[in-house]
C-alpha positions, 0 to 999 in steps of 0.5 A: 464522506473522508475528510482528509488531512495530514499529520502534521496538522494541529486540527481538522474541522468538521462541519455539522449542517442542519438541515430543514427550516432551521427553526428552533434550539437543537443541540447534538452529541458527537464522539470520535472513534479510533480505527487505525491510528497509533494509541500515542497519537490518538485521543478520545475526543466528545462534545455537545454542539448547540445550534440557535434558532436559524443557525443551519451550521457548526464546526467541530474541531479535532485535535491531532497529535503527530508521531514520527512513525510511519503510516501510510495513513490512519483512520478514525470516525466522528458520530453523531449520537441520536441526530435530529435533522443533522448531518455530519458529512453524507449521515450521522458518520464521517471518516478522518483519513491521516496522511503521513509523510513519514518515511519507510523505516523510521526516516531513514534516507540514505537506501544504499547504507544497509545498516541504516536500513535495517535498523531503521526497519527493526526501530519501526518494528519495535514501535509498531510492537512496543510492548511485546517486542520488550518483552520478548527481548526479555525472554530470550536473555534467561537461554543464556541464563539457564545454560549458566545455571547448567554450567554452574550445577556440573561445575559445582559436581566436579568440584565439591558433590562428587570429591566430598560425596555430598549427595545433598548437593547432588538431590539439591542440583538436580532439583535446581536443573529440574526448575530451571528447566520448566522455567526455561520453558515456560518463557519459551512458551511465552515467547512463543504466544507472542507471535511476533513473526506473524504480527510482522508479517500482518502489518506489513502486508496490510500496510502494503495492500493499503499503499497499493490499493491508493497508488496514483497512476506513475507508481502502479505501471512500477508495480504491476500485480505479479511483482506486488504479489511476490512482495507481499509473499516470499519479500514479506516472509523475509523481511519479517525473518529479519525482525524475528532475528533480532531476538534470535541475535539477541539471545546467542549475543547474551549466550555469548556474553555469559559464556566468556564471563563463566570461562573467566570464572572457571580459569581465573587462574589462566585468563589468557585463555580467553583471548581464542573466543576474543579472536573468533569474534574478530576474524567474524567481524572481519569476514562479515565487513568483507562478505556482506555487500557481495551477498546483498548484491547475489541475492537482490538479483535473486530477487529480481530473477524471482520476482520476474517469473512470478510476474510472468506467471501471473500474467499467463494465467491471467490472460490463458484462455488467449494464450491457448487460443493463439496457440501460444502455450509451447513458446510462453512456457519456454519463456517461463523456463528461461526466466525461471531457469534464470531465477534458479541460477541467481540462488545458486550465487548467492547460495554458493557465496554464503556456503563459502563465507561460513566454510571459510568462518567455520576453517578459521575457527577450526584453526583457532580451537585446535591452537586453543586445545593444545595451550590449555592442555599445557596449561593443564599439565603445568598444573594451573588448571586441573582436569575439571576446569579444562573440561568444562573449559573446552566444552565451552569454546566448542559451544562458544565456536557454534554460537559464534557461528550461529551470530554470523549466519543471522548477521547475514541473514539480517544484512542480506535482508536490507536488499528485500526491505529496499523494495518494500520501503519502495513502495510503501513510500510510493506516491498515493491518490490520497495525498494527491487528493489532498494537494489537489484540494488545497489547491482547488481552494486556493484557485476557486478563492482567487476566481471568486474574487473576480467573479462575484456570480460565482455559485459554488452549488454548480460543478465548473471547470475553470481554465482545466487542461491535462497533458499526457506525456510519453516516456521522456514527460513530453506532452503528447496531447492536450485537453483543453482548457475547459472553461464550463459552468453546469447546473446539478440536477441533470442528465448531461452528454458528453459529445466529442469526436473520437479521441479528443478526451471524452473519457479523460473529461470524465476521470477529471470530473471524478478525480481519478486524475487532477488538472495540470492547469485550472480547477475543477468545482463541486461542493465536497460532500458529493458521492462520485462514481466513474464506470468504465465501458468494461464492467468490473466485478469481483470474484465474489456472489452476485449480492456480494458484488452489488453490496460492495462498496456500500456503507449503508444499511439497505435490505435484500428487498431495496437491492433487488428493487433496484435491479428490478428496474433494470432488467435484472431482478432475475438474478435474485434467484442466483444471489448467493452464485459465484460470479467467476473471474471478472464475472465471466459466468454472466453476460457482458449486459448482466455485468454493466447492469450489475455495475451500475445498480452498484453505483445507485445503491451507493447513494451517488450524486453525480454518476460519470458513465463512460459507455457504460451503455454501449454493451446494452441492448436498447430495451436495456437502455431505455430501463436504465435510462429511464431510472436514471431519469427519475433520479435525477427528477426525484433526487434519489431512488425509492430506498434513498426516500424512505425518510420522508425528506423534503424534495428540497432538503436532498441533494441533486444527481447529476448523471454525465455520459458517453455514449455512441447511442443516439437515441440516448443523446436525445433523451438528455437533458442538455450536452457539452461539447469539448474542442480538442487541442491536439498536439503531437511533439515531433523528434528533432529529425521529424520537425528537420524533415518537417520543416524542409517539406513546407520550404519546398512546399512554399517554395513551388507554391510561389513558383506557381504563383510566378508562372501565373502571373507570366500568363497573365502579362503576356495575355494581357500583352497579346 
């Protein structure tokens, strides 16, 4: 059972219920475990709980500590250690789950401002890795430090080891080079084990995995499964580049900065000098203020184009077998070739723009070194350096001209980036179910109070529905349908069916009761620590081994023997002798039976208490159903399956099954237990022109209606005067 809270949050409380008699002094040890939440917001927390003779509950209260970085949520573990007869949620285990309503990166708001982005994405980076990321700031500060000591040892052989033949400073530099050197790579070496490349790109896409695979329903028709895919590899491989350019730009940054202070010290005596680096370093601010928002925008249309056919050739090889059986495959290629062709296009653009602004960064410079040659020679020759110092002097700007060089290119690069960092920020910050989840439980509280308050016979042990109605909506959020509102009290316990004509929100009424989908209008009631499941009409498999498939999902502890029981009673313990075999893509190595079969004992291994079939029976033979059936049967009887029972418990301390169905069987319907019925409400919202014609049809309609009625009563007068 997840308990869910937000960040901001103070405290969550936890309820731990005895269960039995309650007879009796039992005391019991719980302790917090962390799973994914942020070192500095998380404290280990522990404590004994004591319950009096016939006390039945205790409350446990964790602290939480809230930090500005985001998450799209965090967990942690609360057990129980050696109960007796005590629960904390479903066993001796209970998950807290963290939501955040931080933003991506670091609450930055303004998306449009491409510096905020980025260094709104390199602060959350840094956060997420604060210690190695200090650490590989330092590392790459000693380059510039080991090219000085470079300098410095050919400086000090020009000047005094050669014109004084002192071969001790020549042995003694070497030797200074030599360490110099090794230490140079040892921190490279160090830098380098960091892998901070690799520890960006595992955030990020276990960060993005776990926003969509809690997406609500409007988010995932933004982000299908082809442009996921491209983000979380090319949009991920880029975005981390631009955290690793950080320490790249912070080692030429420190390069240069020594570079000017070593050429100061070389011509001290001509430091006008100085100012052609001080000019390349203008004109490159000058060109990157007047270059980089084109460039952003030539390469987020290259992303687009690039995102686009790698969604459509998910989708064609996703769906091939009925491209070839509609002999489709000439036109959907050509349509990959166009939106490819079109891809291709768009990184010409922008390739061609940053070809022009670093040729046009590399003329200037040209321009700038040729002017600064020809003053120091003249300097030079006017005798206020001499032929050392002019050396080492230009050899330093041409290095300095590549450095500076090497800035632009990663500043590019970096701001560039803003443009794949916006469509990651887009779906990290996406709406997720969790905290639709967690909005529709507050809520749910709040309206249940409220009917409680006039309804003192309110049980909360049933599963209601209150006042629920849920509209669908097309694509200007006009209504389309409605269902309800519902207004029904059901026992637990039981096997029911729900009856409806066709497309009148059977299935609709299923999602509501499993909380796939919340009410727009009224609550729907049921005590929290109850395992729902929902299974569709079309089974779904993973492409996994047929035990795999049927130990998903599944937190407890069951045995080869228990899972095979179970299939066993429905048909399907045949399949333990293919246990290990690859089911294929969407299981399509099994038959469409062995694939509901499959689905459904997955679900009552799960431990569930009320199970929501949506035809799930449809695609079974009848011997098939009358098996499942009669298993679902002696569940609900039961309160559990064999392996649920294997404790001994009490009929009366387990938790009733509830099974709902939709089924077009008869003979199931007339196995269970009691039905619902659900009136439709449909109403379909006519366009402006639909409702003018509309509304001159029933004039007329009216109209000769009461002409009729006219010409009857005629008849009738001059009958009566005849």
């Amino acid at each position: 059972v997840e308990h869910l809270c937000m960040e901001t949050d103070t405290a969550v409380q936890l309820e731990i219920v005895r269960r039995g008699s309650g007879r009796g002094r039992i005391s019991v040890r719980w302790r917090s475990q962390n799973v994914s939440v942020l070192p500095e917001s998380y404290e280990q927390q522990e404590a004994k709980v004591k319950f009096a003779d016939g006390q039945l509950s205790a409350s446990v209260i964790i602290q939480i500590i809230d930090n500005d970085a985001w998450n799209v949520e965090a967990l942690s573990l609360v057990h129980l250690e050696d109960p007796v007869n005590c629960v904390l949620g479903e066993l001796s285990t209970t998950t807290i789950v963290y939501l955040n309503d931080d933003r991506f990166p670091s609450r930055v708001e303004d998306m449009e401002n491409g510096r905020a982005v980025v260094i709104g994405f390199l602060k959350h980076m840094v956060h997420m890795f604060k210690s190695d990321s200090h650490r590989g700031l330092l590392y790459k500060l000693y380059p510039a430090v080991s090219w000085t000591v470079k300098q410095a040892l050919i400086l000090l052989a020009v000047e005094q080891s050669i014109p004084d033949n002192r071969p001790d400073l020549i042995y003694a530099g070497s030797a200074v080079y030599l360490v110099n050197l090794c230490v140079h790579w040892k921190l490279d070496q160090m830098f380098e084990a960091l892998n901070l490349e690799g520890q960006a790109r595992h955030h990020l896409r276990a960060a993005m995995l776990g926003t969509t695979l809690q997406m609500e329903q409007s988010a995932q028709m933004e982000f299908p499964l082809g442009k996921v895919a491209n983000l979380l590899g090319f949009g991920v491989e880029e975005a981390s580049k631009v955290f690793t350019n950080m320490f790249k730009l912070t080692e030429d940054a420190a390069m240069v900065v020594f570079m000017i202070a070593f050429s100061a010290f070389n011509v001290s005596s001509a430091l006008h000098l100085l100012i052609f680096p001080f000019l390349m370093i203008i004109v490159d601010l000058i060109t990157l203020a007047f270059r980089w928002r084109a460039q952003t925008e030539y390469y987020d249309e290259f992303l687009d184009e690039e995102g686009a056919w790698k969604a459509l050739s998910s989708e064609l090889i996703e769906l091939r077998s009925t491209v070839t059986t509609y002999r489709a495959g000439g036109k959907t290629v050509k349509q990959f070739e166009d939106q490819h062709s079109a891809a291709v296009e768009a990184a010409g653009h922008q390739g061609k723009h940053m070809w022009a602004t670093m040729w046009a960064s590399l003329g200037t410079h040209g321009l700038i070194t040729a002017a600064n040659l020809i003053v120091a020679a003249k300097v030079t020759i006017d005798g206020d350096l001499d032929i050392g110092q002019f050396t080492l002097f230009m050899l330093t700007m041409f290095a300095f001209d590549q450095q500076i060089q090497q800035i632009t290119r990663t500043f590019f690069e970096m701001v560039r980036g803003h443009a794949i960092i916006v469509k990651i920020a887009k779906l990290l910050n996406a709406p997720t179910r969790r905290k639709q989840l967690l909005k529709g439980t507050l809520r749910r509280y709040r309206l249940m109070h409220e009917h409680r308050a006039t309804h003192p016979n309110f049980d909360e042990r049933r599963i209601t529905l209150c006042g629920v109605k849920y509209y669908y909506t097309d694509d200007d959020d006009n209504p389309t349908f409605t269902l309800g509102p519902l207004n029904l009290d059901i026992e637990q316990g039981q096997t029911v069916a729900v009856q409806a004509a066709a497309h009148t929100g059977k299935q609709t009424f299923l999602k509501l009761l499993g909380r796939l989908i919340l009410p727009a209008d009224g609550f729907v009631w049921y005590p929290e620590n109850l395992r729902v499941r929902y299974l569709s009409e079309s089974p779904v498999l993973f492409h996994m081994t047929v035990a795999e498939n049927l130990r998903f999902g599944n937190q407890h502890e069951l045995s080869d023997d228990e899972i095979w029981d179970v299939c066993g009673m429905l048909g399907i313990g045949y399949l333990r002798q293919d246990a290990d075999m690859s089911v294929g893509t969407s299981g399509e190595r099994l038959s469409l039976s062995e694939r509901a079969l499959i689905c459904i004992a997955r679900a009552l291994l799960s431990s569930v208490n009320i199970l929501l079939l949506s035809n799930s029976l449809d695609n079974l033979t009848s011997k098939h159903v009358g098996m499942v059936f009669s298993v679902l049967s002696n569940m609900v009887e039961n309160k559990g399956l064999p392996y649920e029972l294997k404790g001994g418990t009490s009929l009366a301390s387990r938790k009733n099954k509830t099974v709902f169905l939709i089924t077009t069987k008869v003979e199931v319907e007339e196995k269970v237990d009691s039905t619902v019925s659900l009136i439709p409400q449909k109403k379909r919202l006519l366009s402006k022109k639909q409702q003018v014609t509309k509304d001159r049809l029933e004039r007329k309609e009216a109209h000769r209606k009461k002409q009729e009625l006219l010409e009857l009563t005629r008849r009738k007068i001059r009958s009566e005067e005849l």
